[in-house]
C-alpha positions in Angstrom: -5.2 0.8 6.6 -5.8 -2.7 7.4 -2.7 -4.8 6.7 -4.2 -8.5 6.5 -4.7 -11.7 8.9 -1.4 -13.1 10.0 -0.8 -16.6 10.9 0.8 -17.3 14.0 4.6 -16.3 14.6 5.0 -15.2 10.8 7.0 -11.9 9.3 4.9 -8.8 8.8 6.1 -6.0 6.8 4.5 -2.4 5.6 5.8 1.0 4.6 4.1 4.3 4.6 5.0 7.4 3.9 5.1 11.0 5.8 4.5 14.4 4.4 4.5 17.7 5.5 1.3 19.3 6.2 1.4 22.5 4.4 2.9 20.8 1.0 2.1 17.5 1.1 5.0 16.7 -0.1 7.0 12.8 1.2 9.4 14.9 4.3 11.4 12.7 7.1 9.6 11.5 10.3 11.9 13.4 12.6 12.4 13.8 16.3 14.1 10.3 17.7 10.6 8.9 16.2 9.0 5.4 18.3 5.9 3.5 17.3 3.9 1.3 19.3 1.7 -1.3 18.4 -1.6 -2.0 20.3 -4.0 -5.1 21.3 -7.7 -4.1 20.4 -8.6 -5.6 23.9 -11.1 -4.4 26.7 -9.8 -2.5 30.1 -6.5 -1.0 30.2 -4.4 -0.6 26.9 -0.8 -2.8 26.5 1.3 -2.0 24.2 5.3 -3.1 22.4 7.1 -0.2 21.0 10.4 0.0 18.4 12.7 -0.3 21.3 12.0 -4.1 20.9 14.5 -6.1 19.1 12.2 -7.6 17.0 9.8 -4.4 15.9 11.6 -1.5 14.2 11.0 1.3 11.8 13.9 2.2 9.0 12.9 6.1 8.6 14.0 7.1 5.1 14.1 3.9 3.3 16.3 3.4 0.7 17.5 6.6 1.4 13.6 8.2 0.2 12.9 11.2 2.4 9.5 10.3 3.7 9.0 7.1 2.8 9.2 4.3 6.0 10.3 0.5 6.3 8.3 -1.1 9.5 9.1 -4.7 10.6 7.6 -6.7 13.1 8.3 -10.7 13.9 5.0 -11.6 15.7 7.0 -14.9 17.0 9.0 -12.3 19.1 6.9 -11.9 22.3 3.8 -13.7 23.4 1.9 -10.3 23.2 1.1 -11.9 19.4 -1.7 -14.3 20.0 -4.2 -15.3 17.8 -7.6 -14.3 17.7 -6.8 -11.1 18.2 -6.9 -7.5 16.6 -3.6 -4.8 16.6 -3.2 -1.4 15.7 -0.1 0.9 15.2 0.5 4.2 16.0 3.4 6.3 16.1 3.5 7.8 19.5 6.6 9.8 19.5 7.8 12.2 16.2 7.3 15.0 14.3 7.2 15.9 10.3 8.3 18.9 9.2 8.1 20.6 12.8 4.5 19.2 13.6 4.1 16.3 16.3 2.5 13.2 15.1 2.0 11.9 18.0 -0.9 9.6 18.2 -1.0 8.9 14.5 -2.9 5.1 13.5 -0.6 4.1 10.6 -2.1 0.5 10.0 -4.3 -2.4 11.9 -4.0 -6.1 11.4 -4.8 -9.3 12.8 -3.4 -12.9 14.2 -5.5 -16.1 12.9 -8.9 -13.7 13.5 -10.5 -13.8 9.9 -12.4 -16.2 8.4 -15.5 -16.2 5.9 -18.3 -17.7 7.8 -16.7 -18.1 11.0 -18.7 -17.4 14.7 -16.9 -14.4 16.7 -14.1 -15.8 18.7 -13.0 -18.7 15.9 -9.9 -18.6 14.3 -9.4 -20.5 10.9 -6.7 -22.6 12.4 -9.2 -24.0 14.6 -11.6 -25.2 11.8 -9.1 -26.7 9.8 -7.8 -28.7 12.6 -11.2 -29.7 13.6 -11.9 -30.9 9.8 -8.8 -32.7 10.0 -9.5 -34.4 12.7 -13.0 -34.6 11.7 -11.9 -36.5 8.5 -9.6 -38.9 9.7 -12.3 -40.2 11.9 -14.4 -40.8 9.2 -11.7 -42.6 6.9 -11.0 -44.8 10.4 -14.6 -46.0 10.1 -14.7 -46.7 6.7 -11.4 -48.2 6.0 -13.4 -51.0 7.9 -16.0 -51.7 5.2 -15.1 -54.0 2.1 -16.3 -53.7 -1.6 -15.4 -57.1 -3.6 -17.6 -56.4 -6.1 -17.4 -52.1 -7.3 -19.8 -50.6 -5.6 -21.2 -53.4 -3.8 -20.6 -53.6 0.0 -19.6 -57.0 1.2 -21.9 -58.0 4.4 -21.6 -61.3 6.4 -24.1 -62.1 8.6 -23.1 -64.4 10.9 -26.4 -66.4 12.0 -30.2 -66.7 10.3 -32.4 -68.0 12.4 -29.8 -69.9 14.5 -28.1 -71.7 11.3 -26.3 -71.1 8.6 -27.4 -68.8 5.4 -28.7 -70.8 2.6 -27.7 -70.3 -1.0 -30.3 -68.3 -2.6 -32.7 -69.8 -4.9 -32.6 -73.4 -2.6 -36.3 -74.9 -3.2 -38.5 -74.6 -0.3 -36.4 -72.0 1.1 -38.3 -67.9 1.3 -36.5 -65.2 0.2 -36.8 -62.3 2.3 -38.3 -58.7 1.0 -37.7 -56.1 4.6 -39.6 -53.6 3.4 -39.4 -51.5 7.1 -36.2 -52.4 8.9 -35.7 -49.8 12.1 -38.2 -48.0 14.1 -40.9 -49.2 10.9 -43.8 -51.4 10.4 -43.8 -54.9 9.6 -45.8 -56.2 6.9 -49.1 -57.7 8.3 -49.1 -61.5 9.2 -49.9 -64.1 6.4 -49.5 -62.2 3.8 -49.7 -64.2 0.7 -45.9 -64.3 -1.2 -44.4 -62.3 1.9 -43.1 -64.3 4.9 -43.2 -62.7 8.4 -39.7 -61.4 9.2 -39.5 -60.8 12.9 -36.6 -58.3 13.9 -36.7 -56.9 17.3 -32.8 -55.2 17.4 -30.4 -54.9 14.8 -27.1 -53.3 15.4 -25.0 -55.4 18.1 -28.3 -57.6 19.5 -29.3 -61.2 18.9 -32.9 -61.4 17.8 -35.3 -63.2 19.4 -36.8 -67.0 18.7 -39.3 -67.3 16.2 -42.5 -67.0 18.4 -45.6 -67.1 15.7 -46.1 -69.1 12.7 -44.6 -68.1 9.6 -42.8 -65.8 11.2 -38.9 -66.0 9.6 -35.9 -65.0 12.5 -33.3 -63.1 11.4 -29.4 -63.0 14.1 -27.3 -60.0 13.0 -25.1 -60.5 16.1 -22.5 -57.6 14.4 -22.9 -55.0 11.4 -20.6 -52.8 12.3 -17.1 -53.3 13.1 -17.0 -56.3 10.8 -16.6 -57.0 7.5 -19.6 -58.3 5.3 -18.1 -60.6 2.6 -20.9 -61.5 -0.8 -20.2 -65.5 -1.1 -22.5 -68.3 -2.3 -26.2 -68.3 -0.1 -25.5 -64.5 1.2 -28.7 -62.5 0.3 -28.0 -59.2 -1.0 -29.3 -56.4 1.7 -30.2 -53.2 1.0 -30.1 -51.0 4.0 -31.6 -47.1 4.8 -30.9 -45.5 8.2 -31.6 -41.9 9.2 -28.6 -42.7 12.3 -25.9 -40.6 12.7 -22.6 -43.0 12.4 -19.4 -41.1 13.6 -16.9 -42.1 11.0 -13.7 -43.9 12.3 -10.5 -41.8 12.9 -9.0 -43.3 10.2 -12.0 -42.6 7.7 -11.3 -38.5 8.8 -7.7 -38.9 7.6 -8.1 -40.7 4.9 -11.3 -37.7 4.2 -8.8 -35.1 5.0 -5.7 -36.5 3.0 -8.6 -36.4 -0.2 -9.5 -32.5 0.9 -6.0 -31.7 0.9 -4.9 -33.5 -2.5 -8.3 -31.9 -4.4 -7.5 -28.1 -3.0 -4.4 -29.1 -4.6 -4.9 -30.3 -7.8 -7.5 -27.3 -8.4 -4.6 -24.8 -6.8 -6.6 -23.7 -3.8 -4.0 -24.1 -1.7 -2.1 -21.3 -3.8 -5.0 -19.0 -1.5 -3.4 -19.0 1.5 -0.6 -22.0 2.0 1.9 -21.8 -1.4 3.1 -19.5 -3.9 1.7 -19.6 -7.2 4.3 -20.2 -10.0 4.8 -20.4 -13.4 1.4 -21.5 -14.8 -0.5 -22.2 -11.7 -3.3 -19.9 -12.4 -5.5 -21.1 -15.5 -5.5 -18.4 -18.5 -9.1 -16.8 -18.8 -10.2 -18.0 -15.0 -12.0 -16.2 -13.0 -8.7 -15.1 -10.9 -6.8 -14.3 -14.0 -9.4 -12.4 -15.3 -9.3 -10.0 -12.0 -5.7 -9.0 -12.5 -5.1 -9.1 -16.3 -7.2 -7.3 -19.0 -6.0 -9.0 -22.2 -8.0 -10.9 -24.6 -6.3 -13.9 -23.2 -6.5 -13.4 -19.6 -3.0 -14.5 -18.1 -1.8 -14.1 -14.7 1.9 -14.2 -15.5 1.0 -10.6 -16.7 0.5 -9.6 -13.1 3.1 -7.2 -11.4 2.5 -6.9 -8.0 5.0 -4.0 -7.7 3.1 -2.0 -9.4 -0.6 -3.5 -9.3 -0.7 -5.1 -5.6 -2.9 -2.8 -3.7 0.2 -1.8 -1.8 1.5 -0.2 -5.0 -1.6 1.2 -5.6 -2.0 3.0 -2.3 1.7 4.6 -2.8 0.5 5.7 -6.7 -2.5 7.3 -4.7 -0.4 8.7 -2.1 1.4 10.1 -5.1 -1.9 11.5 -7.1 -2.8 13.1 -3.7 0.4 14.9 -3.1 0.7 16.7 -6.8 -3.3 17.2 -6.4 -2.1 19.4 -3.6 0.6 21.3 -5.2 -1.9 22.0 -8.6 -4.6 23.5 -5.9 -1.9 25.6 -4.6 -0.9 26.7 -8.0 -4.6 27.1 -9.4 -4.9 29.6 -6.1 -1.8 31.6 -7.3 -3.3 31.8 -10.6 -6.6 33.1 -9.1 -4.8 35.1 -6.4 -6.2 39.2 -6.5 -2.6 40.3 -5.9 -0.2 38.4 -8.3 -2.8 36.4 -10.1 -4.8 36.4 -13.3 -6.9 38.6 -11.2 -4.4 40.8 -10.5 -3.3 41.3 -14.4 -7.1 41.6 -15.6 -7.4 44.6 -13.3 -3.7 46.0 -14.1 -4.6 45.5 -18.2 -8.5 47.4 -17.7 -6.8 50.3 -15.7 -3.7 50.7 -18.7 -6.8 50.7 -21.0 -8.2 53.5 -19.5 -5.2 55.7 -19.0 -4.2 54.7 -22.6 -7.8 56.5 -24.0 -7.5 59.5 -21.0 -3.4 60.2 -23.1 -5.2 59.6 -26.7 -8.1 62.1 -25.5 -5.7 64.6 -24.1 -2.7 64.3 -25.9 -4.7 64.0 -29.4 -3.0 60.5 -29.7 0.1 61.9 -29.9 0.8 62.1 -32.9 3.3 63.8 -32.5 6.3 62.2 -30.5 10.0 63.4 -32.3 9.5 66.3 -30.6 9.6 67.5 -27.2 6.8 69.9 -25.8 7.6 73.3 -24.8 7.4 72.0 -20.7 9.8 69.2 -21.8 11.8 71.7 -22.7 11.9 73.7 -19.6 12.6 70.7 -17.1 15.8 69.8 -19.3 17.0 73.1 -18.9 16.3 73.6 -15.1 18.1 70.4 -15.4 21.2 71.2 -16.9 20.9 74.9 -14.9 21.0 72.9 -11.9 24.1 70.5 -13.1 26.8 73.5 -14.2 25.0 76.4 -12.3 24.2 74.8 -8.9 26.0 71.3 -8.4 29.1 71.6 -6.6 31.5 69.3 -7.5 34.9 67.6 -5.5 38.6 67.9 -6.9 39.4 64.9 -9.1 42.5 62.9 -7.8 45.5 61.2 -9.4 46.7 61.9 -12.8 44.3 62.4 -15.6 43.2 59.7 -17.6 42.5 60.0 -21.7 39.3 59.5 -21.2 36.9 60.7 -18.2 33.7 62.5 -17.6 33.2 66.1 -18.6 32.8 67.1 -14.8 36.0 65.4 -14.0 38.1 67.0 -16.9 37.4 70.8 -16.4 38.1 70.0 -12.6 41.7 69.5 -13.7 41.5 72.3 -15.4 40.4 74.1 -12.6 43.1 72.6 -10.5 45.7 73.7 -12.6 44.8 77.2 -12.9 44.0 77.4 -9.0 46.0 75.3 -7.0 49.8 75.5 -6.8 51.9 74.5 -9.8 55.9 73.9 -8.8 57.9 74.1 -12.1 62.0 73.2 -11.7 64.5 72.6 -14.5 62.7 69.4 -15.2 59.4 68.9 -14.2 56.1 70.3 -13.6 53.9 69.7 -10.7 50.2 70.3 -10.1 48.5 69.9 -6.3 45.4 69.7 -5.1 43.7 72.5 -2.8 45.7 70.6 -0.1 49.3 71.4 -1.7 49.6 67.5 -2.3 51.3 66.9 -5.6 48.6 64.9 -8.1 50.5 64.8 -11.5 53.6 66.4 -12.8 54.6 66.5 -16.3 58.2 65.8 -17.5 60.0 69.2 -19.5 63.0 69.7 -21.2 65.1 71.8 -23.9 67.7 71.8 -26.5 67.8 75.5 -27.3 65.6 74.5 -30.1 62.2 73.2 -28.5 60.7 73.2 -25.4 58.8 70.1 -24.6 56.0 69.0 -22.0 55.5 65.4 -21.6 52.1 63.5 -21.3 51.1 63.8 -17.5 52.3 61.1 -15.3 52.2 60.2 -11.6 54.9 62.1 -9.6 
């Protein structure tokens, strides 16, 4: 993605994220990761990497798996020069096992984009050719005068080798120069229209009168000096196709009014200051582009989440769960496990359901149990007492046990040796260890046999 035109030696900052290919879900860039950023130039490639002290990464930003911090102060190395184009890649990592080497994470520029510019200008260039431009042409001007508003003061110095007369004088012509440079007189002896007779005007002395009625005009100086309106001075109305550079003076003074109008309208809020409070206009065309309210406002704008920064990690976002819905719409249409799967499962019970209602008459009959039915249970419970052996149960006999276990006691006791003293009763296994004993005693009167108990 393409990050923006930089000015010279300023702060650049961007973040992107990593995923895992088979997911697409945000995972660490891993293995000692490096980037390098590149000069779009011709011949052999150059290059600064992270290792520099002034361009690092910060993998796992804000502690966010995935997500990447990159920082680069292009006033760190002359390898940031403007008019140029950079591009940076990550040329040593790996996500989620996979190298990423030779990844292009994002391109920008120094001073190299400008709207209307030739190839090879840079818009610090044209605005300090304007500048200079300007105060040339407010040098020159500064130099003119305007008594009256409107009205430029001029003061020739000479007519005709004398003085100016006051206007209106009787016997004296006013003068009508109809063509002054590079034009055509008036012909000779016109009536009403005396002969003016002006062979250079700007820093010459003109020539005698040499014909009858022909009326001399001296401008020794127009330029460079100031004309001042008095009594006598003939008003003079000049047009001139020359090119007249304008003084240093008359640049700055040009430039200083640029500068205070791109303020007042807030176009310097474009590039050079940060727009505040109400600096942007409700309902203007720039307020309109990032609010939609009835009363466009930009104070509604939230670059955090609008800026197209934000808007490329929503997208990110979008792209990632787009992934994992494919994955599950695949699952759901998967001929194993799937939908798939159960249709065929559900058409295949349907059919074995009418092959057990055809054969078995839709039995109707379930309490009881089928004359084969029959037969298996009692093979089975042949097998079980008839067949099955069974080992000797150990320890003393419990209250409760299973049926197996309690007539194997009882087989123990009638086979296995049984020791019987004055006072007890012992049974042992086919090993002549003792298991159990019981307790006995007698008063003449009762015998008794107590519960059995470990010996």
């Amino acid at each position: 993605m393409y990050l923006g035109d930089f000015a010279e030696d300023g702060d650049l900052f961007f973040k992107f994220t990593t995923r895992a290919f088979a997911t697409g879900i945000p995972t660490t860039l891993a293995g000692s990761p490096v980037l390098s950023v590149y000069k779009d130039e011709g011949g052999a490639a150059t290059e600064k990497t992270t290792a520099e002290t002034y361009f690092d990464i910060d993998v796992d930003h804000d502690s966010i798996a995935g997500w990447n911090n990159v920082r680069i102060d292009l006033s760190g190395d002359a390898f940031f020069a403007t008019g140029a184009d950079y591009s940076i890649v990550i040329t040593t990592g790996t996500v989620d096992s996979v190298n990423v080497f030779g990844e292009n994470l994002a391109n920008f520029s120094i001073e190299n984009r400008s709207m209307g510019q030739p190839a090879g200008a840079t818009l610090a260039a044209d605005i300090a050719a304007i500048k200079s431009d300007s105060g040339a042409v407010k040098t020159e001007t500064d130099k003119l005068t305007f008594t009256v508003a409107n009205q430029l003061d001029t003061n020739p110095l000479s007519w005709s080798g004398g003085l100016i007369p006051a206007q209106g004088v009787t016997g004296v012509p006013e003068v009508d120069v109809t063509h002054h440079t590079a034009g055509i007189s008036p012909t000779p002896a016109t009536t009403g229209v005396p002969d003016v007779n002006t062979v250079e005007f700007l820093d010459v002395a003109v020539a005698a009168a040499t014909a009858s009625g022909e009326v001399n005009s001296n401008v020794t100086e127009w330029i460079e000096t100031a004309v001042t309106l008095g009594s006598g001075a003939p008003d003079v109305n000049i047009a001139s196709t020359d090119n007249i550079a304008l003084s240093a003076q008359q640049k700055l003074d040009v430039n200083t009014e640029a500068d205070s109008s791109m303020v007042t309208y807030g176009l310097d809020h474009l590039v050079s200051a940060a727009v505040t409070g109400t600096d942007v206009t409700d309902d203007s065309i720039i307020a309109f582009l990032v609010d939609d309210a009835v009363t466009a406002d930009w104070d509604n704008y939230d670059n955090t989440t609008a800026s197209l920064e934000a808007l490329n990690v929503d997208t990110d976002a979008i792209k990632a769960e787009t992934v994992l819905i494919v994955e599950d719409t695949d699952l759901i249409d998967d001929g194993t496990s799937g939908l798939a799967k159960i249709a065929t499962d559900v058409a295949a019970t349907l059919v074995d359901t009418a092959v057990i209602g055809a054969l078995g008459v839709g039995l109707t009959d379930l309490g009881g149990m089928s004359t084969a039915m029959k037969a298996e249970v009692n093979a089975e419970v042949d097998t079980a007492l008839g067949t099955t052996t069974y080992a000797e149960p150990t320890g003393v006999p419990p209250s409760t046990d299973s049926l197996s276990d309690k007539i194997g006691f009882i087989y123990m006791a009638l086979r296995n040796k049984v020791l019987v003293s004055a006072t007890k009763k012992q049974f042992h296994d086919d090993a002549g260890n003792v298991e159990w004993e019981k307790d006995l005693s007698d008063d003449a009167t009762d015998y008794v046999e107590t519960e059995a108990n470990a010996p």
